[in-house]
N, C-alpha and C positions, 0 to 999 in steps of 0.2 A: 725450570725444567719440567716440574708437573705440570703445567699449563699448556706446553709445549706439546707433551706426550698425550692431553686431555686432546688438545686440537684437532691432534694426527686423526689419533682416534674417532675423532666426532668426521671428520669428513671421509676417512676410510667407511663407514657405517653410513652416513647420507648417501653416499653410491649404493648402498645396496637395499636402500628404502623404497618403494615404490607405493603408488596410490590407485588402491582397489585391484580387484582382477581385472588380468589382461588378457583374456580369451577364452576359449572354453574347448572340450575336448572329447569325445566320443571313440573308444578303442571297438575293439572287435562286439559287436553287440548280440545278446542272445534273440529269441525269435520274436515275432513281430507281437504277439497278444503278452510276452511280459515287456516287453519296450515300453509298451500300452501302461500297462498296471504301473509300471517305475515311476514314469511321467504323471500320472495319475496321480501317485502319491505324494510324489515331490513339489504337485500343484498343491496338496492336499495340507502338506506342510506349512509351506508360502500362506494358503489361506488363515491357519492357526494365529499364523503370526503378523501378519496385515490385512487390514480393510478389503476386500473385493469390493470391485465398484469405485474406489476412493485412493486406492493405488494404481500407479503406471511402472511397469519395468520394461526396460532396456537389456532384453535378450543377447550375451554376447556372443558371435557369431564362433562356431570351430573351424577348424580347419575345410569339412567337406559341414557346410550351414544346412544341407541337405540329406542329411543323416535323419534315419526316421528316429530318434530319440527328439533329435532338435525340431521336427513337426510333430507327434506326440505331446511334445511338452506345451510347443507355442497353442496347441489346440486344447492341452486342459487347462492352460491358464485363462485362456478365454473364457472356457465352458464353464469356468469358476466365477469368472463377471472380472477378470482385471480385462486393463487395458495397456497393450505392449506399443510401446516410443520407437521413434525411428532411432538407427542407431547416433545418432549423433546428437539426442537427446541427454537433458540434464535430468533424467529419470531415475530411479532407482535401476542399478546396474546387477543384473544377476551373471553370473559363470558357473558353471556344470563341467564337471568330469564323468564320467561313463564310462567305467572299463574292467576289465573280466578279472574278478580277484583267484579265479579256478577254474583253466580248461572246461569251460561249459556248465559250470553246477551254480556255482557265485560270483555276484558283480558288485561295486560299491558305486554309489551317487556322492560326491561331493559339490554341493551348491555354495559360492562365495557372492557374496551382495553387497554391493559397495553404495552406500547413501550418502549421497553431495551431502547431506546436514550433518553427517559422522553416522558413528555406531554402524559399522561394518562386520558382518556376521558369518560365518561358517556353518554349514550343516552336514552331517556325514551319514549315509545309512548302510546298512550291505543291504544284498535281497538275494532269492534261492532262484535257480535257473527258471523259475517259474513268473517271477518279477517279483513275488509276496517277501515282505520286508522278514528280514533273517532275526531282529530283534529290534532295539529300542534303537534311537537315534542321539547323534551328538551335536550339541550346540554351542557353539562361542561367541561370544562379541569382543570382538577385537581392539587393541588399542587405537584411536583413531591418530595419536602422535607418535611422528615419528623418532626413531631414535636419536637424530640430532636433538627434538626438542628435549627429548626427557633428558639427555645427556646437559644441556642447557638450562634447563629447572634444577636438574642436582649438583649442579657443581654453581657455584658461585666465584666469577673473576674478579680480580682484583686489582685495579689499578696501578 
């Protein structure tokens, strides 16, 4: 019966597993010279943490691809020496959210990056109506197994 009820469980949870971000997304955006600064920074980050020059990412496209955050961005990642994959490239996968955490004053950048070799990473920052980052930033690396596997490493079946 617990095997039974392991099972359910493992396949109820692989439905809701998914691999890397699937999109990206730009809400109401403040004015055009902090759009500027956000992207700037978020290039600035991206460089901290990988090679310019020796990295390639795969920009994932939002709803409106033509949002000046999503040109902002693809222009300072260039300006920084990467080089952006077409999208249907086995590149390193970025995803961005952009949206207003307060009626005009503060907005939060959330970047998800999804690496074909593992180690998928999240970064979060606010910034003040002005683009300039409101404090430090958050970082995680995420599990690159899904929950059926770990559920499959800790349970051991039995014949």
């Amino acid at each position: 019966m617990r095997t039974l009820i392991l099972l359910m469980l493992a396949v109820c949870l692989s439905g809701c597993a998914s691999r890397g971000p699937i999109g990206s997304f730009a809400g109401p955006l403040p004015e055009k010279s902090a759009v500027a600064a956000i992207a700037d920074d978020a290039a600035f980050i991206l460089a901290g943490l990988y090679p310019p020059g020796h990295t390639t990412f795969r920009l994932l496209p939002a709803k409106n691809a033509e949002n000046s955050f999503a040109v902002a961005f693809e222009s300072s990642l260039r300006g920084k020496g990467f080089t952006l994959a077409a999208t249907d490239s086995d590149a390193l996968a970025v995803g961005y959210t952009l949206d207003v955490l307060d009626e005009k004053t503060a907005w939060y950048l959330h970047l998800r990056l999804s690496d074909p070799n593992g180690g998928d990473k999240v970064i979060a920052r606010c910034y003040l109506a002005n683009g300039q980052p409101e404090g430090g930033q958050s970082q995680a690396l995420l599990e690159s197994r899904s929950p059926l596997t770990r559920i499959r490493e800790a349970v051991r079946f039995e014949p």
